[in-house]
C-alpha positions in Angstrom: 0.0 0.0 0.0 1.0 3.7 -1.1 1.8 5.6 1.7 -0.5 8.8 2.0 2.3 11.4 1.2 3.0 9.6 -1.9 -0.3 9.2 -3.3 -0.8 13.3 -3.2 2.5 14.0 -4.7 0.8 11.6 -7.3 -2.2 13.9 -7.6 -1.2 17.1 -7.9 0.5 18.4 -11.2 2.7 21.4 -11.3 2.0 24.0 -13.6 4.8 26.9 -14.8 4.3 30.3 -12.7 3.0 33.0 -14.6 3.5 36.6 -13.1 1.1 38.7 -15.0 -1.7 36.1 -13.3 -0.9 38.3 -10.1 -0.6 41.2 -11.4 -4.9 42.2 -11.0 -4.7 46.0 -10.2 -2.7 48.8 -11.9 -1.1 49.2 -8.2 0.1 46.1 -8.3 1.2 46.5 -12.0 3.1 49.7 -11.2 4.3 48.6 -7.7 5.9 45.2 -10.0 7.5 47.7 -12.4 9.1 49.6 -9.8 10.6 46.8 -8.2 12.4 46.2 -11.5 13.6 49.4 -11.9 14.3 49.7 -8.6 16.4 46.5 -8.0 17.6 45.9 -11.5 18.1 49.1 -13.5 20.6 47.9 -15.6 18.6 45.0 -17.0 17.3 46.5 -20.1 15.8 42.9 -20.8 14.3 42.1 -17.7 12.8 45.4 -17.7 11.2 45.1 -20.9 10.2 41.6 -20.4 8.4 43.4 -16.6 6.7 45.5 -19.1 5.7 42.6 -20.8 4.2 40.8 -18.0 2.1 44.1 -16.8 0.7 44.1 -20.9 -0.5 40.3 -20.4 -2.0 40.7 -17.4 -4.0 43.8 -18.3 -4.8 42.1 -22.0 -2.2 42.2 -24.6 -4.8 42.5 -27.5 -5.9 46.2 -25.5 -2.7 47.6 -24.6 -1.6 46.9 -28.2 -4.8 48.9 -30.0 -4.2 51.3 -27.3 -0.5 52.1 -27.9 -1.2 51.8 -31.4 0.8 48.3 -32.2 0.3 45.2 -33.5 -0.2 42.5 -30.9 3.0 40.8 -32.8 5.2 43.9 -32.7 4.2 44.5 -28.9 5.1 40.7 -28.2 8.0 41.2 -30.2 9.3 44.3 -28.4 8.7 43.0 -24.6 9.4 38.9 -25.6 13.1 37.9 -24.0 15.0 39.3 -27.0 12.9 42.0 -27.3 15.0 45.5 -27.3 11.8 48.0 -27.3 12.4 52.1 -28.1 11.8 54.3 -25.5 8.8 55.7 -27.5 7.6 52.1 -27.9 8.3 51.9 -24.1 5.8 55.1 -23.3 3.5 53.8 -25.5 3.1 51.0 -23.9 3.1 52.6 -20.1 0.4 55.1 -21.5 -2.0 52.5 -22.2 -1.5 50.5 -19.5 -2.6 53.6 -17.6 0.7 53.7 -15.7 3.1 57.4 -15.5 6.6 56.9 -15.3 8.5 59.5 -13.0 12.0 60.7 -12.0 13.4 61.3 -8.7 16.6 62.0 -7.4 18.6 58.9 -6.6 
């Protein structure tokens, strides 16, 4: 007979984390953003890739139409490899309803 702790591990399946399935308020969206830029501001690619996660979990299909981009081109830009512009990058922050800001460091 299987003992009980092995017949739950046997039950349950694990299933990848997906960030932007957190991320259900723009507070929560902006507060994940500046976490990124506050502990890694030199990761251009994680950064992006942050952004990236915000535009999934508010709807990538939206924040596309409303920065004016094709869904492919906003994948594109905020995928891994993506290297965004900075005006694709305020785009992007516009329509997710999100400022970015400036302070002294």
């Amino acid at each position: 007979m299987a003992k009980a702790s092995e017949t739950m591990t046997a039950r349950h399946e694990t299933l990848p984390y997906d960030v932007a399935a957190q991320l259900r308020s723009p507070a929560e969206m902006a507060a994940y953003l500046d976490a990124w830029l506050e502990d890694a501001p030199d990761d251009v690619a994680g950064i992006a890739r942050a952004l990236g996660d915000v535009a999934r979990a508010k709807g990538m299909t939206e924040v596309a139409r409303d920065a004016g981009l094709s869904r492919e081109s906003l994948y594109r830009a905020l995928s891994e490899n993506g290297n965004p512009g900075f005006s694709t990058v305020l785009r992007v922050v516009r329509a997710l309803g999100l400022r970015l800001r400036v302070e002294v460091a």
